[in-house]
GUBANU-708564 format. One record per residue (C-alpha): x, y negated, z; residue number from 1. Coordinates in nm, 4 decimals, always signed. Each point is the difference from the previous one (the first is absolute). Example, Ala and Ser with C-alpha at 12.3 -4.5 7.8 and 13.67 -1.06 7.14 Angstrom:
// residues 2
{{+1.2300,+0.4500,+0.7800},1};
{{+0.1370,-0.3440,-0.0660},2};
***
This chain:
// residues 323
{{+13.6552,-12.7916,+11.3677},1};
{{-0.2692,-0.2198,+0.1440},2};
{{-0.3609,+0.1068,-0.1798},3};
{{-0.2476,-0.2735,-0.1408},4};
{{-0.2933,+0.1288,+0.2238},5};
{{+0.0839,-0.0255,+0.3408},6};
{{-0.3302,+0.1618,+0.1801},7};
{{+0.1961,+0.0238,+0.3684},8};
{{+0.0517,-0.4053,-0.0241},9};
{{-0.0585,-0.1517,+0.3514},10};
{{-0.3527,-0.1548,-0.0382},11};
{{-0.2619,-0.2003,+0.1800},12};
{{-0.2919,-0.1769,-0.1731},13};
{{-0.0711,-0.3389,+0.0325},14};
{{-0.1975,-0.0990,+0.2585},15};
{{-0.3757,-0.0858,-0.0473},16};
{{+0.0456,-0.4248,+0.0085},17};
{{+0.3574,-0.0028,-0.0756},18};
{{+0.0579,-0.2789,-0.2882},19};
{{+0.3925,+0.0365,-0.0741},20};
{{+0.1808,+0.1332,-0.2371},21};
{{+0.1731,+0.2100,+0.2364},22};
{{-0.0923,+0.1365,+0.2859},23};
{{+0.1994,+0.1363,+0.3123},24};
{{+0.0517,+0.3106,+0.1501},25};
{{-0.2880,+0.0367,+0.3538},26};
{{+0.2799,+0.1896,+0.1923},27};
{{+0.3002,-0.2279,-0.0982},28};
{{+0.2634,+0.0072,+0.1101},29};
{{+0.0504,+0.3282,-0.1730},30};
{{+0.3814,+0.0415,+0.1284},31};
{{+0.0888,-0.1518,+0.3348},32};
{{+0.3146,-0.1624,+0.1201},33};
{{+0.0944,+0.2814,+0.2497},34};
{{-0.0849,+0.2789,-0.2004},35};
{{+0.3470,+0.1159,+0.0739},36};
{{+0.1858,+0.0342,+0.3014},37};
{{+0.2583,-0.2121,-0.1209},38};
{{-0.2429,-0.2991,-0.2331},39};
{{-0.0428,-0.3327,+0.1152},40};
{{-0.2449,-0.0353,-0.3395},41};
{{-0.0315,+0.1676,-0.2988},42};
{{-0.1534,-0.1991,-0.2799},43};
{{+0.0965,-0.0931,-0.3904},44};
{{+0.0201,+0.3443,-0.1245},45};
{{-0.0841,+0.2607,-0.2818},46};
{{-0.2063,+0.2151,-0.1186},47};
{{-0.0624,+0.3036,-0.2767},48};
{{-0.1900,+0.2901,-0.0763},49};
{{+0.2130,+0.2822,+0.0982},50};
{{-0.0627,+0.3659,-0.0167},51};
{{-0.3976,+0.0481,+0.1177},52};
{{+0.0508,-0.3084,+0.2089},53};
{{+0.2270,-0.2770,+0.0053},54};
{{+0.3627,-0.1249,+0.0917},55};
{{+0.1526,-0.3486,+0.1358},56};
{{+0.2381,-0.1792,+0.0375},57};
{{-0.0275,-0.2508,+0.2817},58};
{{+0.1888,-0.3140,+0.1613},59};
{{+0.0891,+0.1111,+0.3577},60};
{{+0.1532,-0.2551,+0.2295},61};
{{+0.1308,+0.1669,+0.3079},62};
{{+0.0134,-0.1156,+0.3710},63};
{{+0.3259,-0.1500,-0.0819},64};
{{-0.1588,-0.1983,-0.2621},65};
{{+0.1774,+0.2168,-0.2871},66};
{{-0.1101,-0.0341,-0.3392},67};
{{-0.0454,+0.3817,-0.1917},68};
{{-0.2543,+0.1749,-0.2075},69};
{{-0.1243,+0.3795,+0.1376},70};
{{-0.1731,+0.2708,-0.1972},71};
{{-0.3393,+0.1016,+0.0435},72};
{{-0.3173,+0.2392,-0.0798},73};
{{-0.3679,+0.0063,+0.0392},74};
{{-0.2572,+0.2152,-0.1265},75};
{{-0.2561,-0.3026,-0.0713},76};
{{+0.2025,-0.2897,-0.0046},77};
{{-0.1500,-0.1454,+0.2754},78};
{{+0.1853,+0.1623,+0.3378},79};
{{+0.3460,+0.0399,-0.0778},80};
{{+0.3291,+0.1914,+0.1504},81};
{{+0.2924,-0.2120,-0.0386},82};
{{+0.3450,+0.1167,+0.1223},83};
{{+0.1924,-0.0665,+0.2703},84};
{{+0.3243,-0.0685,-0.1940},85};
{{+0.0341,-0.2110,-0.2706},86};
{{+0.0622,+0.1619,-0.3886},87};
{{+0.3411,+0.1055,-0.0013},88};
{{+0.1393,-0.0742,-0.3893},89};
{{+0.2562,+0.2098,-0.2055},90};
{{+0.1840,-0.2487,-0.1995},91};
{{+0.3231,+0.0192,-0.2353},92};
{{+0.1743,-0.3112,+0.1835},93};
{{-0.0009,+0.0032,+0.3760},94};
{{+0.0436,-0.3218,+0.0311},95};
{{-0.3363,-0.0749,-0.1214},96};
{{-0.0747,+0.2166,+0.3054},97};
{{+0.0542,-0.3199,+0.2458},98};
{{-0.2805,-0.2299,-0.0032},99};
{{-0.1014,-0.2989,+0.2059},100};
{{-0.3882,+0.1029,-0.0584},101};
{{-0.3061,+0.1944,-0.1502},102};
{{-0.3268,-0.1747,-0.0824},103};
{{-0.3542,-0.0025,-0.1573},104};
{{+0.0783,+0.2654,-0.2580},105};
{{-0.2322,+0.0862,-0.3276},106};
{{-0.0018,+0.3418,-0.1416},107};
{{-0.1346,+0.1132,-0.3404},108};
{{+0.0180,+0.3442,-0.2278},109};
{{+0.2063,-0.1158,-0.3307},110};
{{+0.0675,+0.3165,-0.2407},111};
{{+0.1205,+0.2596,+0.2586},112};
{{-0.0037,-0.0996,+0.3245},113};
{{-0.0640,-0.2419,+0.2687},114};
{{+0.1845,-0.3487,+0.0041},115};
{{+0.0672,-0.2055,+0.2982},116};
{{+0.0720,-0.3838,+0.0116},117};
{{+0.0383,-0.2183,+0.3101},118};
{{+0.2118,-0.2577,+0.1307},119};
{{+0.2835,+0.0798,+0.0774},120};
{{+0.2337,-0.1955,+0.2147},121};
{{+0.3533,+0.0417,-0.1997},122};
{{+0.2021,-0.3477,+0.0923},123};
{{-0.3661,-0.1428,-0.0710},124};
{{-0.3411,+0.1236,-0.0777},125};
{{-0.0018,+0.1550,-0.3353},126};
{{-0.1984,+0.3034,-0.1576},127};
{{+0.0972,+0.3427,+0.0871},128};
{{-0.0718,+0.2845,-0.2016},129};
{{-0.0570,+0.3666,+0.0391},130};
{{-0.2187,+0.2958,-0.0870},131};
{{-0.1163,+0.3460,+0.1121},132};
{{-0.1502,+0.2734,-0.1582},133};
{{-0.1423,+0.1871,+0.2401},134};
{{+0.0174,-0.2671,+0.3967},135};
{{+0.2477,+0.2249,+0.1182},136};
{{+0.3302,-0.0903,-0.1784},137};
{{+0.0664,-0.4037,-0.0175},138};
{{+0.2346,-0.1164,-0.2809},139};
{{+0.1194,-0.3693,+0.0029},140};
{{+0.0662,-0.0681,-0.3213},141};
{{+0.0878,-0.3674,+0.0073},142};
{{-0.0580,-0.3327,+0.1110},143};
{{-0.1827,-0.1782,-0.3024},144};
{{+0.1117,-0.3674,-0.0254},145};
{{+0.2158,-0.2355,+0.2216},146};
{{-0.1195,-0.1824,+0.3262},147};
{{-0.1931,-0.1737,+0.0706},148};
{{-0.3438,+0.1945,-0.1361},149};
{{-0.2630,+0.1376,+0.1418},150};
{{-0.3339,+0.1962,-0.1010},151};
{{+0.0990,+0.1929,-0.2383},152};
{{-0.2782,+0.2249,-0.1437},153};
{{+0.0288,+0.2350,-0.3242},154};
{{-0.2257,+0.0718,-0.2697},155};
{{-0.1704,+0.3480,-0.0375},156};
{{+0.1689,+0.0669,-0.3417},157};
{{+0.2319,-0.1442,-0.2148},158};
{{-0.1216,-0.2879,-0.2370},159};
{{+0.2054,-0.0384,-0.3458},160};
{{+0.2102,+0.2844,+0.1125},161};
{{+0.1394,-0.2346,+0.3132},162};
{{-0.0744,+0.0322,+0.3663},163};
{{-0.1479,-0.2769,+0.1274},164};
{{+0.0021,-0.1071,+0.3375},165};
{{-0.1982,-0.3524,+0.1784},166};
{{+0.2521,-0.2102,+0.2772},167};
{{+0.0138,-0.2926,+0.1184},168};
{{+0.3102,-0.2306,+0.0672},169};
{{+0.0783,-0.0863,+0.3330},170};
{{+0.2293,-0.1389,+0.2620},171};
{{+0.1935,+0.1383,+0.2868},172};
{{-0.2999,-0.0963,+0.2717},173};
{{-0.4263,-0.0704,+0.0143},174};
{{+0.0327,-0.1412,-0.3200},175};
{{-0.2056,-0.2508,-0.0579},176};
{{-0.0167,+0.0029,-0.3691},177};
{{-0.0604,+0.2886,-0.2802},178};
{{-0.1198,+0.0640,-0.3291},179};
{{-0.0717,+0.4067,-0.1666},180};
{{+0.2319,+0.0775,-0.2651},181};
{{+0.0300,+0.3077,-0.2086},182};
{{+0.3496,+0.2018,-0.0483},183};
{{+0.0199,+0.2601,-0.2711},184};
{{+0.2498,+0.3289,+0.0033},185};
{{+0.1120,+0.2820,-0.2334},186};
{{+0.1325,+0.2052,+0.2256},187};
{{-0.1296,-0.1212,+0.3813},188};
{{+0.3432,-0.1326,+0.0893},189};
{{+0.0880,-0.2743,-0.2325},190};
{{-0.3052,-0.3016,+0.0260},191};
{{-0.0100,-0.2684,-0.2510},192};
{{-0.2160,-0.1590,-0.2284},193};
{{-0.2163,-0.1801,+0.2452},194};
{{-0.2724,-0.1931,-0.0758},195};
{{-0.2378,-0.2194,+0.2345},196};
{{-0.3438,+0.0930,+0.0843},197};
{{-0.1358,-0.1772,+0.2312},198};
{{+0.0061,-0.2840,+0.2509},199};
{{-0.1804,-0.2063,+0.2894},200};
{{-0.2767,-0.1954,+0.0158},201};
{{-0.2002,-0.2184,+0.2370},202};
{{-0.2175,+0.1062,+0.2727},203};
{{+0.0412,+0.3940,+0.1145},204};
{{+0.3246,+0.0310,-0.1735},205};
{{+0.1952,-0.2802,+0.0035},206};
{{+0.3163,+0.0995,+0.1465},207};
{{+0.1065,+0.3052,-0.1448},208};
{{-0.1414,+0.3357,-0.1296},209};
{{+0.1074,+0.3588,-0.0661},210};
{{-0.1028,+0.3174,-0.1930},211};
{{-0.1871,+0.2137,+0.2423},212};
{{-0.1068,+0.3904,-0.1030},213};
{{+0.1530,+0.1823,-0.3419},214};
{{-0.2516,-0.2072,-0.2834},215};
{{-0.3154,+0.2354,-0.0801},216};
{{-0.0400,+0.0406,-0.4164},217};
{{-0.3199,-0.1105,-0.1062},218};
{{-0.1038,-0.0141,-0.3524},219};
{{+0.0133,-0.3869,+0.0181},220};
{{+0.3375,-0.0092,+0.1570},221};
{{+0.1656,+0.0677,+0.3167},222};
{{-0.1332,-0.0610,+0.3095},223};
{{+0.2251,-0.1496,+0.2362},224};
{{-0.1069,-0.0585,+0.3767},225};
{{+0.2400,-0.2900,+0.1796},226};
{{+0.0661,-0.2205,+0.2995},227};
{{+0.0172,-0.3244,+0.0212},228};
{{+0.1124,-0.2367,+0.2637},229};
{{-0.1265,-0.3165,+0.1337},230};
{{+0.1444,-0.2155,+0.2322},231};
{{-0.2065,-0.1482,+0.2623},232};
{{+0.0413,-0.2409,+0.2977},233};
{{+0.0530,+0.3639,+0.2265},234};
{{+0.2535,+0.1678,-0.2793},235};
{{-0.0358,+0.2265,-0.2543},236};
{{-0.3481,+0.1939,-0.0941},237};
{{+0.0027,+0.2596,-0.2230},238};
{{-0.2531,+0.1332,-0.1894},239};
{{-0.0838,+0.2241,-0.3840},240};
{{-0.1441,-0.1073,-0.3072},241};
{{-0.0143,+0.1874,-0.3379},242};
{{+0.1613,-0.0332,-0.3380},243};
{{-0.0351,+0.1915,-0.3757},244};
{{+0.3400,+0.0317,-0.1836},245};
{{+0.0092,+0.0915,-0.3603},246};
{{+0.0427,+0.2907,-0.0483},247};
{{+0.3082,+0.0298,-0.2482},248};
{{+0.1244,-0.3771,+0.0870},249};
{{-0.1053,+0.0546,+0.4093},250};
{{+0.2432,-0.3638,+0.0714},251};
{{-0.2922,-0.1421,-0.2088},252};
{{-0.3265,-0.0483,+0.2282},253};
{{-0.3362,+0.0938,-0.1190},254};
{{-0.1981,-0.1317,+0.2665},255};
{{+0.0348,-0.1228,+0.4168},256};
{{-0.2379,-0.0492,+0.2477},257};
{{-0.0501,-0.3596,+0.1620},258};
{{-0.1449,+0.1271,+0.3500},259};
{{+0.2350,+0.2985,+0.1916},260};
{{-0.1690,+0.2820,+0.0328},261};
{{+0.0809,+0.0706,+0.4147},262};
{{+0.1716,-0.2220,+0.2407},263};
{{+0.0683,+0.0107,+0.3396},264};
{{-0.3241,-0.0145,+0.1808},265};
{{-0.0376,+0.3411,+0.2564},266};
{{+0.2126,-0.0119,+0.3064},267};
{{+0.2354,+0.3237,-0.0817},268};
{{+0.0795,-0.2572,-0.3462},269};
{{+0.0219,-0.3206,+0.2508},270};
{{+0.1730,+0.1505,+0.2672},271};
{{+0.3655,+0.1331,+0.0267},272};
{{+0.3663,-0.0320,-0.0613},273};
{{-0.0804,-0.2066,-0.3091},274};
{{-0.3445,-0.1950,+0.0556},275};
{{-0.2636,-0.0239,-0.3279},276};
{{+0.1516,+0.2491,-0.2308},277};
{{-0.1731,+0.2351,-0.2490},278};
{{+0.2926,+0.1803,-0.2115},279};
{{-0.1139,+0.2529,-0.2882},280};
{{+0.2736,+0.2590,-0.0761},281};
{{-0.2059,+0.2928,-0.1512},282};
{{-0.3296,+0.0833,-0.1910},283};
{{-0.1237,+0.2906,-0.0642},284};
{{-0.2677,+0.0644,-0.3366},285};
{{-0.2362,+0.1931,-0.1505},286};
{{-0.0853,-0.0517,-0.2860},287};
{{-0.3051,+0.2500,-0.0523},288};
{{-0.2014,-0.2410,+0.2994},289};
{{+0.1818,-0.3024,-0.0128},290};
{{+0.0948,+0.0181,+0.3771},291};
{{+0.3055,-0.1838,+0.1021},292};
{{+0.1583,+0.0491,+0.3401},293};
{{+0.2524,-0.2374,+0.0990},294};
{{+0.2392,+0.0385,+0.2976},295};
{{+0.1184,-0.3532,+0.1702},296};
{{+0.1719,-0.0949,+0.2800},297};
{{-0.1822,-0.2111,+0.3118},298};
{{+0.2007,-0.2866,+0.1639},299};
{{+0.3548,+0.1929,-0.0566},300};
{{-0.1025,+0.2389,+0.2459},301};
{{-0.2358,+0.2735,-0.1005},302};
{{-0.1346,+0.2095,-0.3248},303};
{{-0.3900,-0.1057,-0.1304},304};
{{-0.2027,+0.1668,-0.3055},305};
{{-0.2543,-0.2042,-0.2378},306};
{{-0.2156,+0.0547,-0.3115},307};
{{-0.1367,-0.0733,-0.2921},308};
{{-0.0294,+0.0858,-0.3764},309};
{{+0.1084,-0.0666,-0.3115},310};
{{-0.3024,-0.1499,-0.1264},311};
{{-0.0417,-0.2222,+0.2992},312};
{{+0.3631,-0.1284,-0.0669},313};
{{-0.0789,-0.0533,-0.3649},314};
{{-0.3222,-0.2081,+0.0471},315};
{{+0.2492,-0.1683,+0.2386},316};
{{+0.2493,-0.1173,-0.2375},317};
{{-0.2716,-0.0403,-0.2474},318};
{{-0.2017,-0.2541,+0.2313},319};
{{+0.3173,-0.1911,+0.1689},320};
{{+0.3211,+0.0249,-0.1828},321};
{{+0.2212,-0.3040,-0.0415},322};
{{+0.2035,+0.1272,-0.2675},323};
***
């Protein structure tokens, strides 16, 4: 079970003339790209309180340019031991056992254990599914809708006894389009009843966008960290903004922010297999301080922390939301 008060959260205050909203990391990258023998980067990947530490899953992409997501551990959430191999699943149909790829997973504690979505290459990106209850035994339980989808993120509990779970439509490629939409489940394995949430706008975001972390409840709705996409005259930039979902309607938004939040702008986010990317996949919260720590990946290549609080968020989408 993951606790409300979180008093091991990685942490770093703000610093003295710093005027955003949120504020990075002073020893980013936290995970490099060669952290493993075998990792040409490590980036994209997720993270929960585990234990009297924390565990991870995280994007690996080996020296032959492989695709997979590895296990890891760290005491303080902040320098991390990440497998060699990738997470070996137990599944009831082998053939689901052949994929093409594993990427930029999400993993959240629903009810009794651990869930974990990515993209899963199966004729297509689409959204895998699988869970553990204890990061030792990996259970594939399905893949969650048909290709081609991708950032698929579940909600921490069900919601009008459904499972809910953000994704957004894609195509075969770097798709160049892409709104969030919102799939609904009784059982995990049968998705229906979707509903639209939210799509693109000018400026930061005008390309595409996609659910980053698991939302964080708030009494005024869920908090939802994404990315959005712009294209520019040198390709794709990607940065994160904020959004509040209702909280027993969450396809119905409460409030966006205008500005992003954090964009490309420090060399390890400018410089790498992917140039000017910023890519949210986990947040951690507690809600005793406020503190939010939220893991991101840097240019496609390596792992990078930032910070801020709740209330700094709020008076955020207070002060600049769009609707």
């Amino acid at each position: 079970m993951i606790p409300d008060s979180l008093p091991n959260i990685p942490w770093e205050e703000k610093p003295m003339h710093c005027r955003d909203v949120i504020w990075r990391y002073s020893r980013n990258p936290i995970i490099p790209r060669d952290l493993l023998l075998s990792s040409n980067s490590i980036f994209n990947s997720a993270v929960v309180p585990f234990d009297d530490g924390f565990a991870g899953v995280f994007r690996c992409d080996n020296k032959k340019r492989e695709m997979n997501i590895h296990r890891g551990f760290s005491r303080d959430g902040i320098t991390w031991q990440i497998d060699e191999e990738p997470i070996e699943w137990i599944t009831a149909d082998p053939g689901l056992n052949h994929f093409e790829y594993r990427y930029d997973p999400r993993v959240v504690w629903l009810e009794d254990r651990y869930y974990i979505t990515w993209c899963n290459g199966y004729h297509g990106p689409t959204i895998g599914i699988g869970y553990t209850y204890d990061f030792q035994v990996f259970h594939f339980l399905e893949n969650g809708l048909l290709p081609f989808n991708r950032n698929g993120v579940l909600f921490p509990r069900r919601i009008n006894d459904r499972y809910l779970m953000l994704n957004r439509p894609s195509d075969n490629g770097h798709t160049p389009f892409g709104d969030i939409f919102l799939s609904q489940s009784l059982d995990m394995i049968h998705w229906g009843e979707h509903r639209f949430v939210m799509g693109t706008k000018n400026g930061w975001q005008n390309t595409k966008i996609g659910a980053g972390p698991v939302p964080i409840e708030t009494p005024e709705g869920w908090l939802l960290f994404y990315h959005g996409v712009l294209t520019s005259c040198n390709g794709f930039v990607y940065s994160f903004g904020a959004a509040l979902l209702d909280l027993d309607q969450p396809w119905r938004v409460v409030r966006r922010g205008s500005p992003y939040l954090l964009s490309p702008q420090k060399d390890y986010e400018c410089v790498g297999d992917v140039p000017n990317v910023t890519f949210p996949c986990a947040a951690l919260y507690d809600q005793p301080t406020g503190r939010i720590a939220i893991y991101y990946g840097g240019a496609d290549t390596v792992t990078a922390l930032a910070f801020t609080t709740l209330d700094d968020i709020r008076t955020f989408l207070h002060e600049h939301s769009d609707g």
